[in-house]
C-alpha positions in Angstrom: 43.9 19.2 -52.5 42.9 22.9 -52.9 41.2 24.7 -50.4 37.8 25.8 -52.6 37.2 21.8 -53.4 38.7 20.1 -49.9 36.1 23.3 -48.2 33.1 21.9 -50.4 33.6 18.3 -49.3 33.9 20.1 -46.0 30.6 21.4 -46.1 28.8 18.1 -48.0 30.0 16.1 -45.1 28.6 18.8 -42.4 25.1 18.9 -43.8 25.2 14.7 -44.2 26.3 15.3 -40.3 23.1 17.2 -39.7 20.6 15.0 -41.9 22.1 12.3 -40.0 21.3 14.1 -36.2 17.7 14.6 -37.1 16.6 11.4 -38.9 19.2 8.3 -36.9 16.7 5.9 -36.0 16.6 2.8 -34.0 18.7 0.0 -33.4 18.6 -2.9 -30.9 20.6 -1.2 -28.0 22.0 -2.9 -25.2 20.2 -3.1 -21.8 16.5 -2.2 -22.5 13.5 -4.1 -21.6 10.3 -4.3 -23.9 6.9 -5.8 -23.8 4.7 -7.3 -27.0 2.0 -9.0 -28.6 1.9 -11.4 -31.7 -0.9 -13.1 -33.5 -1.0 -15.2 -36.8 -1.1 -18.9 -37.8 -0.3 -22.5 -36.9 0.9 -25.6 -38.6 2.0 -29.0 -37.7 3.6 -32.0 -39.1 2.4 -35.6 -37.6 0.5 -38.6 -38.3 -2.2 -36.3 -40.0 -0.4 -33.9 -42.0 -2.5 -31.6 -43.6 -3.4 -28.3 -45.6 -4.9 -27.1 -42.2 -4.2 -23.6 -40.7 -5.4 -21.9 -37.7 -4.4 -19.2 -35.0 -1.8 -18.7 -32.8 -0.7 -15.7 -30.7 1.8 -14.4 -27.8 2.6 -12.0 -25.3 6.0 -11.7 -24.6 9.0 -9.8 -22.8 12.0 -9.2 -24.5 15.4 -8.1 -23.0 18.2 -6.8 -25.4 21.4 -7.8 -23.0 23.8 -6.2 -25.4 23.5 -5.4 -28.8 23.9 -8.0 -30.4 22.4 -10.8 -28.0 18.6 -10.5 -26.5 16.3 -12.9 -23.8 13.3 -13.3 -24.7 10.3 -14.5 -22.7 7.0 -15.8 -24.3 3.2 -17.0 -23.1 1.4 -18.6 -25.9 -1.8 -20.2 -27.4 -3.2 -21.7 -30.1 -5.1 -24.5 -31.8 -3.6 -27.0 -34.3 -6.1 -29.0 -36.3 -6.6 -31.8 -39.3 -9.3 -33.2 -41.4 -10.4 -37.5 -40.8 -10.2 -37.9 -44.1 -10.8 -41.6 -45.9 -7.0 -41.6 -46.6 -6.3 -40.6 -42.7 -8.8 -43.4 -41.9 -7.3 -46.4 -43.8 -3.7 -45.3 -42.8 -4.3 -45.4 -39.4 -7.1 -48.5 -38.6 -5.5 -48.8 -34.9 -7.0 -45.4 -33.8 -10.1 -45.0 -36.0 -10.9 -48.4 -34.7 -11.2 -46.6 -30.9 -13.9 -44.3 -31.8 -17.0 -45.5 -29.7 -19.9 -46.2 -32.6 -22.0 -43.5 -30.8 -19.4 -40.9 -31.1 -17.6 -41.3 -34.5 -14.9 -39.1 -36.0 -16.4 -35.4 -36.6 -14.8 -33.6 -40.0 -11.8 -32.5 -38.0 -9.9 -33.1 -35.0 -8.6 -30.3 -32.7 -5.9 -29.9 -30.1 -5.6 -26.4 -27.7 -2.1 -25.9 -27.0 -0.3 -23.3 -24.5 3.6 -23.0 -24.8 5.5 -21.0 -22.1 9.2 -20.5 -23.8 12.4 -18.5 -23.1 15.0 -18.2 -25.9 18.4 -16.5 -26.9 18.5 -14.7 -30.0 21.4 -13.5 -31.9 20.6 -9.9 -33.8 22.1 -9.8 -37.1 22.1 -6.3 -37.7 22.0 -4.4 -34.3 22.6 -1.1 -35.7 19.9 -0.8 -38.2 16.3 0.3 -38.2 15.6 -3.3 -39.2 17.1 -5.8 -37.3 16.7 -9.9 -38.3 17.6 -12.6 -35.8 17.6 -15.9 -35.3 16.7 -17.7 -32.0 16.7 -20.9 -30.1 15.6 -22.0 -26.8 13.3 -23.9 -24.3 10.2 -24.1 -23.1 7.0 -26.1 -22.0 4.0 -27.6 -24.0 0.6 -28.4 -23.1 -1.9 -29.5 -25.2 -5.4 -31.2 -25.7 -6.8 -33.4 -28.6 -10.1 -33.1 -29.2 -13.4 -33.6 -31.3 -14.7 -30.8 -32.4 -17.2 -30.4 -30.0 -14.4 -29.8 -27.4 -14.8 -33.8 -26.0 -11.9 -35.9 -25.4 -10.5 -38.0 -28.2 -10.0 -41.5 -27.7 -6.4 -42.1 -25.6 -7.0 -38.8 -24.1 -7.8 -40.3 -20.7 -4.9 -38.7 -19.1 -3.1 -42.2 -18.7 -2.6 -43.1 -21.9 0.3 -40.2 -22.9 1.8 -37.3 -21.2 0.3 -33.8 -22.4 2.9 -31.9 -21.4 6.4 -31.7 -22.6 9.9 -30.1 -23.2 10.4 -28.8 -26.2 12.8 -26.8 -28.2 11.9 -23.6 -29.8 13.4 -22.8 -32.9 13.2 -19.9 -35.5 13.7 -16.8 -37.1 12.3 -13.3 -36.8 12.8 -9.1 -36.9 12.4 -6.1 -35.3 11.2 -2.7 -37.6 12.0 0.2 -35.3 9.3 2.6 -36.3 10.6 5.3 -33.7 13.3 4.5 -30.7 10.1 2.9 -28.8 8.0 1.4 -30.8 8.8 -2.1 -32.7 6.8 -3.7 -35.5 7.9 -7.7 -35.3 7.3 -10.8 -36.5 8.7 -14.4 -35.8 8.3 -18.1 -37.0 8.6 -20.6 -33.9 9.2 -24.1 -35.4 9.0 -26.6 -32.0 10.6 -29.7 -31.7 8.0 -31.6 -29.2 9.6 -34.9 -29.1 6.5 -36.7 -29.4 4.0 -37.6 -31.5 1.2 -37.2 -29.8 0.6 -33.3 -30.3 -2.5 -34.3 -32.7 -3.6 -37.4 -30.4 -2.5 -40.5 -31.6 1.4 -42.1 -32.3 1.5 -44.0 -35.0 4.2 -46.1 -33.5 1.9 -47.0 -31.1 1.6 -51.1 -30.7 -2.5 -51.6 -30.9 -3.3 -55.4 -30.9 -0.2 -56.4 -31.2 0.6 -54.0 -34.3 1.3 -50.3 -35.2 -0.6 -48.7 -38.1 3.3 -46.4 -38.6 6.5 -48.1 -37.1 8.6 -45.4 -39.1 6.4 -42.1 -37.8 8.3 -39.2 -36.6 7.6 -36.6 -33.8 5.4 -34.0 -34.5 6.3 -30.2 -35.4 5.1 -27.6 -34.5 5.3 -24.0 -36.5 3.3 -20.8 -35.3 4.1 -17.9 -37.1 2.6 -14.1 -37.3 3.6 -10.1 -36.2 2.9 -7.9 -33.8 3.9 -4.8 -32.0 6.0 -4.0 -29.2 7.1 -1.4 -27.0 10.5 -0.5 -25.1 9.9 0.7 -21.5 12.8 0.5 -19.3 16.0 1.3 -21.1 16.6 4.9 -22.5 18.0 4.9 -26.3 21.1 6.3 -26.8 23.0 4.7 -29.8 26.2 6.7 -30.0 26.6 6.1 -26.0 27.3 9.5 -25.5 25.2 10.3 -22.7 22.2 11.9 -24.7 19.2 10.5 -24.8 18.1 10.2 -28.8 15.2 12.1 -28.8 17.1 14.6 -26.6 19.7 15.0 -29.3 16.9 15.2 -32.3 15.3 18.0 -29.5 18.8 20.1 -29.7 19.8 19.2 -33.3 19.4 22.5 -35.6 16.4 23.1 -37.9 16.0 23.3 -41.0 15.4 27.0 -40.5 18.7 27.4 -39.6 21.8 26.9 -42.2 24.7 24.6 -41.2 27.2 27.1 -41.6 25.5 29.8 -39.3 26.0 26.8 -36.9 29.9 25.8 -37.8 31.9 28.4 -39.4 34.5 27.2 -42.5 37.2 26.1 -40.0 34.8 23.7 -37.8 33.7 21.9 -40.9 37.3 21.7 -42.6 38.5 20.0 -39.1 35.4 17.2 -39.2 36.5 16.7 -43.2 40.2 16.2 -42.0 39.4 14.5 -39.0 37.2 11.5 -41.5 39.1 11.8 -44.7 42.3 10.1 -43.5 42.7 6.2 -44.0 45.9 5.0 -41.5 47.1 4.9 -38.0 43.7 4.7 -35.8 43.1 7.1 -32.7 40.8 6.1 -30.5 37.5 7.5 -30.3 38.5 9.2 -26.4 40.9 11.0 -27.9 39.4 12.5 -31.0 36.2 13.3 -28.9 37.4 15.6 -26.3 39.5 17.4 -28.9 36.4 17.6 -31.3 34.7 19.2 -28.5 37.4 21.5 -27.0 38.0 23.1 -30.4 35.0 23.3 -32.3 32.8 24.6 -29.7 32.9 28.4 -30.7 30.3 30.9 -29.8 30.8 33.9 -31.8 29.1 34.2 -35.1 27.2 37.3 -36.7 23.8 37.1 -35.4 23.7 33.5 -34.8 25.6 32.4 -31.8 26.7 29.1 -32.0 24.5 26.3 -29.7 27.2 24.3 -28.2 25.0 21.2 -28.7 24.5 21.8 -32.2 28.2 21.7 -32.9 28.8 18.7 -30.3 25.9 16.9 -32.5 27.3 17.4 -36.0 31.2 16.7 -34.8 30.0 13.4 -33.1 27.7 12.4 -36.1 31.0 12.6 -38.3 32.7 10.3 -36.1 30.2 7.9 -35.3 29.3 6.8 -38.8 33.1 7.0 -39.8 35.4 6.3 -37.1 35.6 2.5 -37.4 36.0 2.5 -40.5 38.0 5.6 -41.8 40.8 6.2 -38.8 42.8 9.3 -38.8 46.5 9.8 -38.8 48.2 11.4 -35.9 49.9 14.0 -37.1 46.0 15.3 -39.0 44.8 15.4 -35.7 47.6 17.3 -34.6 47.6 19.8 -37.2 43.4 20.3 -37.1 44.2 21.1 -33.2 47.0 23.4 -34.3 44.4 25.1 -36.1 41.8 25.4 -33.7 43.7 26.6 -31.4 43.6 30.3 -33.1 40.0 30.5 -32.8 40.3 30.8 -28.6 42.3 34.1 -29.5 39.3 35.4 -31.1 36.6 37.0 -28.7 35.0 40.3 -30.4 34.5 39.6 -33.8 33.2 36.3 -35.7 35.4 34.3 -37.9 35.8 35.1 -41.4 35.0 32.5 -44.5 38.4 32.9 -45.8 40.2 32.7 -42.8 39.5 28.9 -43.3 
């Protein structure tokens, strides 16, 4: 490869270097804590399934063990509802038959729920801004059939069924890191109750001597919606280098300065060499030190050299390409060889075409 072309790859991969220290976002890192808030709907499938929708919201705790694998904590509420509608009424005799004459069936029947849930979730893409996962868990469900009037519904006499159960959690959901902190989410819970008395009546309940539905299922139970939360314990630091991210975006160089007043020609040909290279992996503790050994130099003409600027750029270079792109011994041999000759230089900056 000739110099003048392998130099201008050199320098294309330098300023992608830079873009990269100043704009790297989020991810879902590895031992930090936050706390947020969802609201949006709820649905449920039962005895009287319907079109009905209504709300449901959260607050919750979320823990990101390791990258890939959070806890989450969650305190909900909500209120499910359906219509008495004629078909509801001639499908189910059994329990239309319990309403007292002086208290009939209103237009709709409510039940208040709470749901206190903790579940594992796997995080798809841990290393992007947006980050999907998937979820599943346990938790706790109490609810309350009512009219609409908030008055018990017939069977809800405390005796009749339990209002309070295990369930299992269910779903899917993301995370949108608008800055390191702050998290735009959203989540669909689907619950498996394992009952059927969410909505107030089982239709596999024996009445009389009959059932109105010996085939019913359990109910469901889906809340969905978005929210926001907030990272509080846990500093970000995605590259694991001991820098804080909005410490490195604090030191990164501006766009006032030009990337080559902070690395001269030799510093960027050794990042291009270092990333180019396709066999024989070295492991990141090795090409680290000698990235920062060698291309830490302080003399240039009227621009000394930040040492955190050049740290930045060089470890930019080898985060986004080291898993993928390994480098050959004897390159990172050679690229020290090189560097070496620019410790010998102490009054005088280096030249362009000494590169």
């Amino acid at each position: 490869m000739k110099l003048g072309s392998f130099f201008k790859q050199s320098i294309a991969l330098a300023l992608c270097a830079w873009i990269l220290s100043l704009s790297a976002y989020a991810q879902s890192e590895g031992g930090r804590v936050g706390f947020g808030v969802s609201g949006g709907g709820v649905k449920y499938w039962g005895t009287f399934t319907d079109n009905q929708l209504w709300f449901a919201g959260d607050m919750f705790v979320r823990w990101n063990i390791i990258d890939q694998i959070s806890l989450q904590a969650s305190v909900g509420f909500g209120q499910m509802r359906y219509k008495n509608t004629d078909k509801a009424k001639m499908e189910n005799p059994n329990f239309y038959g319990l309403f007292p004459t002086d208290k009939q069936p209103q237009e709709k029947n409510f039940s208040r729920f709470n749901y206190y849930e903790t579940y594992l979730s796997w995080n798809i893409l841990p290393r992007e801004k947006f980050v999907p996962y998937i979820f599943g868990g346990l938790g706790v469900l109490d609810w309350n059939p009512t009219y609409q009037d908030g008055s018990a519904l017939p069977l809800n006499d405390g005796t009749s069924y339990e209002k309070r159960k295990m369930v299992i959690p269910v779903g899917l959901g993301y995370e949108l890191y608008l800055t390191d902190d702050l998290v735009f989410n959203g989540r669909g819970t689907l619950r498996l109750t394992g009952t059927g008395w969410i909505d107030g009546y089982d239709a596999r309940t024996t009445i009389n001597g009959k059932s109105d539905n010996s085939s019913d299922a359990d109910d469901l139970l889906l809340t969905f919606g978005a929210g926001f939360s907030y990272y509080v314990f846990g500093n970000a630091d995605y590259d694991n280098d001991g820098l804080t991210n909005s410490t490195e975006r604090e030191l990164a160089p501006t766009p006032k300065i030009p990337i080559l007043m902070a690395m001269d020609s030799l510093a960027v040909m050794k990042c291009a060499v270092i990333i180019q290279t396709r066999k024989n992996p070295i492991p990141t503790v090795i090409i680290l030190p000698i990235m920062q050994k060698y291309l830490i130099i302080k003399l240039h003409r009227n621009h000394p050299i930040p040492m955190a600027m050049v740290y930045l750029t060089a470890k930019k270079l080898l985060a986004k390409q080291i898993r993928n792109n390994p480098t050959q011994i004897w390159m990172v041999y050679l690229t020290a060889m090189k560097s070496a000759n620019i410790k010998q230089i102490r009054q005088k900056p280096i030249p362009m075409a000494t590169a």
